[in-house]
Every structure is written in structure tokens, then in C-alpha cells.
C-alpha positions in Angstrom: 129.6 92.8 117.3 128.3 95.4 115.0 124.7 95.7 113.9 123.7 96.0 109.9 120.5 98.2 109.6 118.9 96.5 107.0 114.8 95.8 106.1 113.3 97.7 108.9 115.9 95.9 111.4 119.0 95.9 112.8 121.2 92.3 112.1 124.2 91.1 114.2 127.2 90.4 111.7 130.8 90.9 111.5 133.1 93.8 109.1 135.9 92.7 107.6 139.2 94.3 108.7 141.6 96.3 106.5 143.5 92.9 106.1 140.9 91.1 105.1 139.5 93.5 102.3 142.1 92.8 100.3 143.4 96.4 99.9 140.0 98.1 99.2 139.8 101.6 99.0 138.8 103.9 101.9 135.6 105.8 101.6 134.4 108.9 103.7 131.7 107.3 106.3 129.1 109.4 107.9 128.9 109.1 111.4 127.0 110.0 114.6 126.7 109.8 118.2 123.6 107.5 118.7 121.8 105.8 121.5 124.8 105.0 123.4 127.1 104.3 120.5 127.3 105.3 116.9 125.4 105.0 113.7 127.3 105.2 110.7 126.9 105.1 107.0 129.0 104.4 104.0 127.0 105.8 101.1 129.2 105.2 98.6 128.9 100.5 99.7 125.0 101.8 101.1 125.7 100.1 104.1 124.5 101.6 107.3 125.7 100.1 110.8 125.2 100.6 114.5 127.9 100.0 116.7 127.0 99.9 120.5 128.7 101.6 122.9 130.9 98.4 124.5 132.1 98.0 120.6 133.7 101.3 120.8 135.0 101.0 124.1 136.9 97.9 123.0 138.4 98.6 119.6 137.5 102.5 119.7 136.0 104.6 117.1 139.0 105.4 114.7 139.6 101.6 113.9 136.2 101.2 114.0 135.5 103.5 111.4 138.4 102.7 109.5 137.4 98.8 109.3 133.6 100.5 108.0 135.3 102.5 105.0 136.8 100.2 103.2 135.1 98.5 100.1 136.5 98.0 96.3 137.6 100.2 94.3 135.6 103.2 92.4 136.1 101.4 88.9 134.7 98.5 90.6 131.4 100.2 92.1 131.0 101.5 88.7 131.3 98.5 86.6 129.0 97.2 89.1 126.6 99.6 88.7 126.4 100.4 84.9 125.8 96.5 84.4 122.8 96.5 86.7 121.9 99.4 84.6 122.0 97.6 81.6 120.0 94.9 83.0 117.3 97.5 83.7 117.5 99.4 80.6 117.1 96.2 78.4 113.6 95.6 80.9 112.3 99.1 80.5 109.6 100.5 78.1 110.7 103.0 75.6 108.9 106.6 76.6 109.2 109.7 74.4 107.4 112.1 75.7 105.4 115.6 73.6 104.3 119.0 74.8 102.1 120.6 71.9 101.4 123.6 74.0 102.8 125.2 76.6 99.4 127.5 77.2 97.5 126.7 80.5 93.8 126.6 82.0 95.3 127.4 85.6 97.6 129.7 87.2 99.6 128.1 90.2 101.6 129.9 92.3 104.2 128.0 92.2 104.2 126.9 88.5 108.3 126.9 87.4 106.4 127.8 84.2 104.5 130.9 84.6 108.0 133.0 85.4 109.1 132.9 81.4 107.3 135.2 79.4 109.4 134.3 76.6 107.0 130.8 76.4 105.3 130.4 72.7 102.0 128.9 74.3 100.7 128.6 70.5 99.4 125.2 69.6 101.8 122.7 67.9 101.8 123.4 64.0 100.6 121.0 61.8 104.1 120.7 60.0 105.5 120.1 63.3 103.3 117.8 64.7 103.9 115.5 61.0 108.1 116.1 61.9 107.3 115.3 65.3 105.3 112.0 64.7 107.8 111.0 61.5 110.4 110.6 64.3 108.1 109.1 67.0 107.2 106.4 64.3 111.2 105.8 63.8 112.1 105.6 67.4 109.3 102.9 67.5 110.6 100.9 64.5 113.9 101.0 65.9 113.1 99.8 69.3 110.9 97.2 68.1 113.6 95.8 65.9 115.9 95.7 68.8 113.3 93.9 70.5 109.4 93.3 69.8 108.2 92.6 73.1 109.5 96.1 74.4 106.9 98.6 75.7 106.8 101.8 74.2 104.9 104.7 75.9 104.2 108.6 74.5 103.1 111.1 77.1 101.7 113.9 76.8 103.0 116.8 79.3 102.7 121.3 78.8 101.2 123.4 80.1 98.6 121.6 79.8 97.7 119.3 76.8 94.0 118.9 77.7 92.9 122.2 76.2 90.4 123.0 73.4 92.9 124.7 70.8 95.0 121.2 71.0 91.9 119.0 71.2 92.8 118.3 67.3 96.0 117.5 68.0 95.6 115.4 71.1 92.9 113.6 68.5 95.6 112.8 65.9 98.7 111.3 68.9 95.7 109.2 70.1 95.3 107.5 66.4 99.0 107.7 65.4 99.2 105.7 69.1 96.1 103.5 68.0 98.1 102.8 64.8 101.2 102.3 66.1 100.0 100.0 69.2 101.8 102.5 71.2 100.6 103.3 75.4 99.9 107.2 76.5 100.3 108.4 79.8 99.1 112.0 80.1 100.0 114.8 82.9 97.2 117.0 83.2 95.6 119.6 85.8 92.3 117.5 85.0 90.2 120.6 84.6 89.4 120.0 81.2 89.7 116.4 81.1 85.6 116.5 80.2 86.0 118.4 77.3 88.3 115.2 75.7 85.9 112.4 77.2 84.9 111.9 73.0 88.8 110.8 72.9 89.8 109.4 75.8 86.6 107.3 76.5 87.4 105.3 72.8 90.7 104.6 73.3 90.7 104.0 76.8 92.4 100.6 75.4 96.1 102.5 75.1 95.9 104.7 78.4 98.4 103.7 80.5 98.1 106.3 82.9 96.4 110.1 83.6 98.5 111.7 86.3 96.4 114.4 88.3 97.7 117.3 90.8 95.3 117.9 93.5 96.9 120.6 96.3 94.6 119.3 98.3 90.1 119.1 99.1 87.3 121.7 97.9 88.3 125.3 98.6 91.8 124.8 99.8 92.8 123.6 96.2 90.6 125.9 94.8 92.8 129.0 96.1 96.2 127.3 94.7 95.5 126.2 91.7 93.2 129.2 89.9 91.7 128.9 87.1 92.3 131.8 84.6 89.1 132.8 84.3 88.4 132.5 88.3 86.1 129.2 88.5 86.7 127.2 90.6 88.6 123.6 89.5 88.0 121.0 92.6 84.8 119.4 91.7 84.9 119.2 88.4 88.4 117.2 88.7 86.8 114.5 90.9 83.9 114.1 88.5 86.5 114.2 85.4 89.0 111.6 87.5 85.6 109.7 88.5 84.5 108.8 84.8 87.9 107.7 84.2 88.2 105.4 86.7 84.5 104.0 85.3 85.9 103.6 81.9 88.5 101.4 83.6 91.2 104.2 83.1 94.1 104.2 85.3 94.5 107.4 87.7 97.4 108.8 89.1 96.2 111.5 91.4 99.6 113.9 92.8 98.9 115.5 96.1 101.7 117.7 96.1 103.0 119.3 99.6 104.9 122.1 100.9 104.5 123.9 104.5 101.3 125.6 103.0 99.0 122.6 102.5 100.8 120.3 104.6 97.3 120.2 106.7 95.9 119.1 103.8 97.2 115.8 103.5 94.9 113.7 106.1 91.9 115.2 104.6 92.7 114.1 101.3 93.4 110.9 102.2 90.1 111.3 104.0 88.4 112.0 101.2 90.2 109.7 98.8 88.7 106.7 100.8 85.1 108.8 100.7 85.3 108.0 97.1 86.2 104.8 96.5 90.3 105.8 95.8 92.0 104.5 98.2 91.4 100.5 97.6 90.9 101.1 93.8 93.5 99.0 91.6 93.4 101.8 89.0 94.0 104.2 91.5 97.9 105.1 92.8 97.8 108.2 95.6 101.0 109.7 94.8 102.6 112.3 97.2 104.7 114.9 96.1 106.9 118.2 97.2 106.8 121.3 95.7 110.4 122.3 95.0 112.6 125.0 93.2 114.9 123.6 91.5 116.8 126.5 89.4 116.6 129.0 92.4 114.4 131.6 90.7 110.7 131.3 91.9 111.4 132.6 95.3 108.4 130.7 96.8 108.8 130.8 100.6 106.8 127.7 101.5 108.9 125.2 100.6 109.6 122.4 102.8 113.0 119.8 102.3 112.6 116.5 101.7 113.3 114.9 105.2 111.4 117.6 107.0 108.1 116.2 104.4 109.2 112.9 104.8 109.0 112.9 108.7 105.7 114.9 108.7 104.2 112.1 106.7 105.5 109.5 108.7 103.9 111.0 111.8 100.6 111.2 110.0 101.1 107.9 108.9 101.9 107.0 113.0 98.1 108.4 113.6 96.0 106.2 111.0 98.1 104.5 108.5 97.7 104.7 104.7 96.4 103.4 102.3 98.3 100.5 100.1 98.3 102.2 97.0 100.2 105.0 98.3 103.1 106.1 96.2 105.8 108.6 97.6 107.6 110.7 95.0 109.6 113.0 96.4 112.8 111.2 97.8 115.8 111.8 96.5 119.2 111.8 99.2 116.7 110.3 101.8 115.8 107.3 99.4 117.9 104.4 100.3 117.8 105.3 104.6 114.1 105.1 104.1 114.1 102.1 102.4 116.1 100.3 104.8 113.5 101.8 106.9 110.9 99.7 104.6 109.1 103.9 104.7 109.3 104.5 101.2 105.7 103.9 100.6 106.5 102.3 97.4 108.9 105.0 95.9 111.0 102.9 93.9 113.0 105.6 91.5 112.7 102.7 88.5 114.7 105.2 86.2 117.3 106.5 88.7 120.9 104.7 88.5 123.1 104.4 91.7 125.1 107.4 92.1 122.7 109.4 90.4 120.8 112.1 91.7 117.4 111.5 89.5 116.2 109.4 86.5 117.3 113.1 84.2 120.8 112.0 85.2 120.8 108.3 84.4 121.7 106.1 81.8 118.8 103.9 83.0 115.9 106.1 81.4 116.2 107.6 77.7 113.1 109.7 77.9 113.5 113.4 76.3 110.4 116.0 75.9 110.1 117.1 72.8 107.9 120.3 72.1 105.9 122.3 70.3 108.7 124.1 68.8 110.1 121.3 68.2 113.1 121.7 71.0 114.3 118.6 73.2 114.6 118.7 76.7 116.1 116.1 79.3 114.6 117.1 82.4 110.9 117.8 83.7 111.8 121.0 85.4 113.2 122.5 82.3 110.9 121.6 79.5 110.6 125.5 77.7 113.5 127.1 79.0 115.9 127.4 76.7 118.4 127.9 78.4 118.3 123.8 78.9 117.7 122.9 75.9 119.9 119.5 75.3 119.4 119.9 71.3 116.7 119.9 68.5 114.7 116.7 66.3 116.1 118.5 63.3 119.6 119.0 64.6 119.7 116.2 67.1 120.5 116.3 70.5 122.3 114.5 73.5 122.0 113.8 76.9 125.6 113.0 77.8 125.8 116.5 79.4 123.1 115.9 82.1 124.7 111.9 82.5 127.8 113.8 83.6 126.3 114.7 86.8 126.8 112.1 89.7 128.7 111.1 92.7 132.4 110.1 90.6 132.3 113.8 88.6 133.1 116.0 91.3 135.6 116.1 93.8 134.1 117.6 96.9 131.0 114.4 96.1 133.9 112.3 95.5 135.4 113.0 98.8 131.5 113.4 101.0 130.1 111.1 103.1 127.0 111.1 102.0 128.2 111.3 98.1 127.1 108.0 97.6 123.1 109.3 98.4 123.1 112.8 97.3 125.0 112.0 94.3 125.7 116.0 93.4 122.1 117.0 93.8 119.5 118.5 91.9 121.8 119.1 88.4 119.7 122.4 88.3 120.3 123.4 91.5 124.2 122.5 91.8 124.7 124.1 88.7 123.0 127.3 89.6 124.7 127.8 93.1 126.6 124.5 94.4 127.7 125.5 97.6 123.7 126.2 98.9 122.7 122.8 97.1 125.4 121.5 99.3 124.7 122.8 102.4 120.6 122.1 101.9 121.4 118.4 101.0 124.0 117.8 104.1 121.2 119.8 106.3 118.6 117.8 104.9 120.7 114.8 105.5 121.1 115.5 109.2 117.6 115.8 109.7 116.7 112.9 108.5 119.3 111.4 110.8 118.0 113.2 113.6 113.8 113.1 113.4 112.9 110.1 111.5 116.3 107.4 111.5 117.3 108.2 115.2 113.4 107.5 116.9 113.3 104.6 114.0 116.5 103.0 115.1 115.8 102.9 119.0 112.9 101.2 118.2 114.5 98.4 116.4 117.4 98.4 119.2 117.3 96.3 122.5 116.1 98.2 125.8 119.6 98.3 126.7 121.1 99.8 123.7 118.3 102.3 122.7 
């Protein structure tokens, strides 16, 4: 009898032979000496078994891992998937999202930003800011035609949006979004959220969101995230995120992690639930890891995913967190920690199956548009032109980025854990693929090793674990 992890638990059931799956296709399974017997995983069907050590002994492990390989076809997985996209897609809001400056209050180490001196940090002109809203307004009569009921949401990203040279700006999205009955979800650094309180106070109506990044409490965060001019940031964030949350304004604050801070992380969550965050329904505590995605910041502190995610979870072992809780950092270790019921409400609501992120998916149709005018596809790239996927004036595309996934490459193709790690980080595979490689199987067997291994033998019976 084999054992389906599944839902925080392992399930008796039975595989269906190579006769019985009708001539299915044989996929690369990921396996490993567990516990007495074998876990393995076949990323490309997400199905993750444990076979005990009797069940090898009795059929052995070729057949067995034969029998755990097959599944349909590849034109079958994709149809599947690309009509569960569709479903999602037609359920989504529409987000468009602007950058009218790429200047910045603060000076963080590891800013992917701060490393291109080419960067116009001027303000948005006013004649872009008209071509930039003419198109906004057509995307949202478009959409809306299509159908009515359809959310639409602009954010606003950099740099940083919340400074005085773009207050004017930031004044006229906020009544084109007034006008248009359009949400606005703004990524900030919160230092001078105060200074747009005359703004965002009014039309607290249409926020949908203000996302936050705190590195962590008082002087710690202080020494990470500088101001320009040398102040220091951390109180004045908690009073800005504080009136906010008064005006019944919906905060996301970002704790982002790497081996630096990592001590950080249960006295912010100490701290959070000092002030009233952690069981505030406006309030999500989102956890994320610093990264470097194109290879070029050489910041040394960086931790992978499965080593962050395990580090949590032990902190989570010693007092557990709070519900609202949001981990945002998964990526190849998404779907193992879900069956794990550990992804601390990580859902990925833009990613697609066999893709890496939401940048590579159909699923999501978001693009950043800046101050220049230029259109970007993913987060990480938004002013280097070097990504540029096209312009408002002479249109643009995303089918280059949706190329990127488990079916358009052979050594993915041909990977067991191709199904999870989909290719990687587009940015990183397509700066060096080999090293994304070997960092996503290495991250991969870590997370086997520290956090699935010690999880499984405590869902296995005494005999088995």
C-alpha cells in the first residue's frame, strides 16, 4: 500500500499500474531514501507519495517508481491547465500598475534599484502623465465592456511614489481613480506617507491596499533602510501605518528577511501584537526574502527559500503566529508546503501551474508602466531597460516572458522537480542557467531534508517513521 501526502497527512490508496494508465506518459519522479522507505514526488501530476519499506521489498523500487511516473500526456496537463487559467483570469481584477518617479527617500542596501545610474528619477511630465491616464481610461472601458462587474485596480510603485515633487501627481491618479471608480494599491517605504495624509485621508474610499517594508523594529531597521538625509525612518512609519489603519485603510506591512535580520523576525511579530497588528482585519503581516534576481548586486546575506522557510517554521514551532500572516516568498517550495498546510496563506493567485511566478503567467496581465513612459512585465525589472517588454506609444507584449515555464526547455522538460521549479527565476535562468539550476535543485533538497523529512515522520506511524 502506498501512502498519498496530501493536507498535512499521509492517506492509504492504491497507483495505477502501467496497464492500467492507459499508455500515459512517463515522467521524471524525484525520489529519496526516507524513514525506512521512500518518498517520492512527481512534480509534473503534484503528487507526492511515501512508500514504506515492506512496499519496496515486495514489488522493489524500479517498478515502483515506474508505476509513480506515469500520468497523461503533456498536451493533456496543458490543456488542463490553461483552462483552469482561464477560469481564473475571467475571476481576476484588472491591475495596471504606474511609477511616476523612480527618485527615492531611502537608500537600502540591497535596493535592485540603486545599482543603475542610468535611472531618470525626474517626476512624471505632465504630457505623460495625460498619455499615461488616456490609456488607463481605455483599458478600463474595455474591461468593463467585457464585463462590468470586473475589478480594476491601479498601483502605484518607484522608487518611491510618496514623495513631495510627485505629491501633484499622486493628487491627480487619486481623482482620475475617484472618477473612474477605479481601487489603488500603493507600494511605499511609508516614510513619507504623512506628508500625503491631505490625499489619502479623502479618498480612503478607493484604497485597496498600502504595502509597507519594515526590515525589522527601532534601530535595527533604522541601519537598513537609511534615509538620504540620515534620520531615522522607524517611528515615523508606525505612526504613518497607525493613522491609516484609523481611517480604516488597509495595511500591508512586508517584513522582508535574509541571514542579516533573520533575528528580527520574532521581535517584529512581538511588536506587531504590541500594537494592535496582529488581530487587525486591515492588517496582513507579510513575510518576504530579499533575493537577487539578475545576479548583479552581490549582496552576501542572502538566504534561499527553503533555508527561510524552515527558519520560520521553527520560530513558528516556539509561539505560533498570528492568523493574518501572509508568506510571500515561495516559489519551487510552494506546493510541498502546501501539502504541508505551512504556507501561511501564500496562495500565488496570479501564478499558473508550470510557471515559475505571476511575470510568467497567463493568469495575471499586469504591466508597469513608467514615468518615461516604458512598460515593464516584471517587479524586479521595472527601469532597466534592458527588460523593457515595449512602450504605450509603440505597444508592447508579454509573450516573451509567458515563454518561460516547465514545457520550454528540455533539461525542465526532462527534471524531476520541473513540474515545481518551472525554469526558475526568468531573470536568473536567463542570466546564468546552469547556477539557477543548481540553487533551485539545492534548494529543493533542503527542503526535502529540514522541513518535509521531520514533517513527514510526524505524520507517519511509530513503526514507519
Amino acid at each position: 500500500m502506498l501512502k498519498l501526502m496530501e493536507d498535512g497527512a499521509v492517506q492509504e490508496c492504491r497507483r495505477p499500474g502501467p496497464a492500467q494508465a492507459g499508455g500515459g506518459t512517463a515522467y521524471p519522479v524525484y525520489h529519496r531514501d526516507l524513514h525506512g522507505g521512500m518518498l517520492a514526488a512527481n512534480s509534473f501530476m503534484d503528487e507526492v507519495w511515501f512508500v514504506e519499506g515492506g512496499e519496496l521489498l515486495a514489488h522493489g523500487r524500479d517498478a515502483i517508481l515506474s508505476r509513480l511516473a506515469q500520468g497523461p500526456a503533456p498536451e493533456a496537463l496543458i490543456r488542463e491547465a490553461a483552462l483552469r487559467t482561464q477560469r481564473l483570469k475571467e475571476a481576476a481584477p484588472y491591475e495596471l500598475a504606474f511609477c511616476p518617479t523612480y527618485s527615492c527617500n531611502l537608500r537600502c542596501a540591497y535596493c535592485y534599484q540603486q545599482f543603475d545610474p542610468t535611472l531618470d528619477k525626474r517626476v512624471v511630465s505632465d504630457e505623460n502623465l495625460s498619455k499615461f491616464l488616456a490609456y488607463a481610461g481605455g483599458m478600463i472601458d474595455k474591461v468593463r465592456a467585457a464585463r462590468p462587474e470586473r475589478p480594476v485596480v491601479l498601483q502605484f510603485f518607484g522608487g518611491e511614489p510618496f514623495t513631495r515633487p510627485a505629491k501633484p501627481v499622486i493628487k491627480k491618479l487619486f481623482e482620475f481613480c475617484r472618477e473612474r471608480k477605479v481601487h489603488v494599491a500603493v507600494t511605499t517605504n511609508g516614510v513619507g506617507v504623512d506628508d500625503f495624509f491631505d490625499i489619502l485621508l479623502p479618498y480612503h474610499g478607493y484604497i485597496a491596499k498600502v504595502g509597507v517594508t519594515l526590515d525589522g523594529v527601532g534601530e535595527f531597521h533604522d541601519s537598513r533602510r537609511k534615509s538620504r538625509d540620515g534620520r531615522d525612518t522607524f517611528d515615523g512609519i508606525v505612526r504613518n501605518i497607525n493613522v491609516l489603519l484609523r481611517a480604516g485603510i488597509r495595511v500591508m506591512t512586508s517584513l522582508t528577511l535574509d541571514k542579516s535580520n533573520l533575528g528580527q523576525a520574532e521581535r517584529f511579530f512581538a511588536f506587531a501584537e504590541a500594537q494592535g497588528w496582529s488581530d487587525n482585519p486591515l492588517v496582513e503581516l507579510s513575510v518576504a526574502r530579499v533575493d537577487d534576481r539578475k545576479y548583479e548586486t552581490g549582496y552576501d546575506a542572502i538566504m534561499s527559500e527553503a533555508r527561510l522557510f524552515k527558519e520560520l517554521l521553527d520560530l513558528n514551532s516556539r509561539k505560533p503566529f498570528p492568523a493574518n500572516i501572509r508568506f510571500a516568498f515561495l516559489k519551487t517550495s510552494l506546493p510541498l508546503a502546501a501539502r504541508l498546510r505551512s504556507a501561511f496563506n501564500q496562495n500565488e493567485a496570479g501564478r499558473d501551474k508550470f510557471r515559475y511566478c505571476w511575470s510568467c503567467s497567463g493568469l495575471d496581465s499586469m504591466v508597469y508602466v513608467d514615468s518615461g513612459l516604458d512598460v515593464y512585465r516584471c517587479t524586479y525589472t521595472v527601469g532597466d531597460k534592458r527588460f523593457r517588454i515595449g512602450t504605450l506609444a509603440g505597444g508592447f507584449s508579454t509573450e516573451e516572458w509567458e515563454k518561460h515555464w516547465t514545457w520550454g526547455r528540455r533539461e525542465c522538460r526532462e527534471c524531476p522537480i520541473g513540474g515545481y521549479c518551472s525554469g526558475g527565476c526568468r531573470l536568473s535562468a536567463q542570466k546564468d542557467f546552469e547556477r539557477n539550476c543548481r540553487e533551485e535543485k539545492a534548494n529543493f533538497e533542503y527542503l526535502i531534508e529540514h522541513v518535509v523529512a521531520p514533517k513527514l515522520a510526524g505524520m507517519l506511524p511509530a513503526k514507519a517513521a
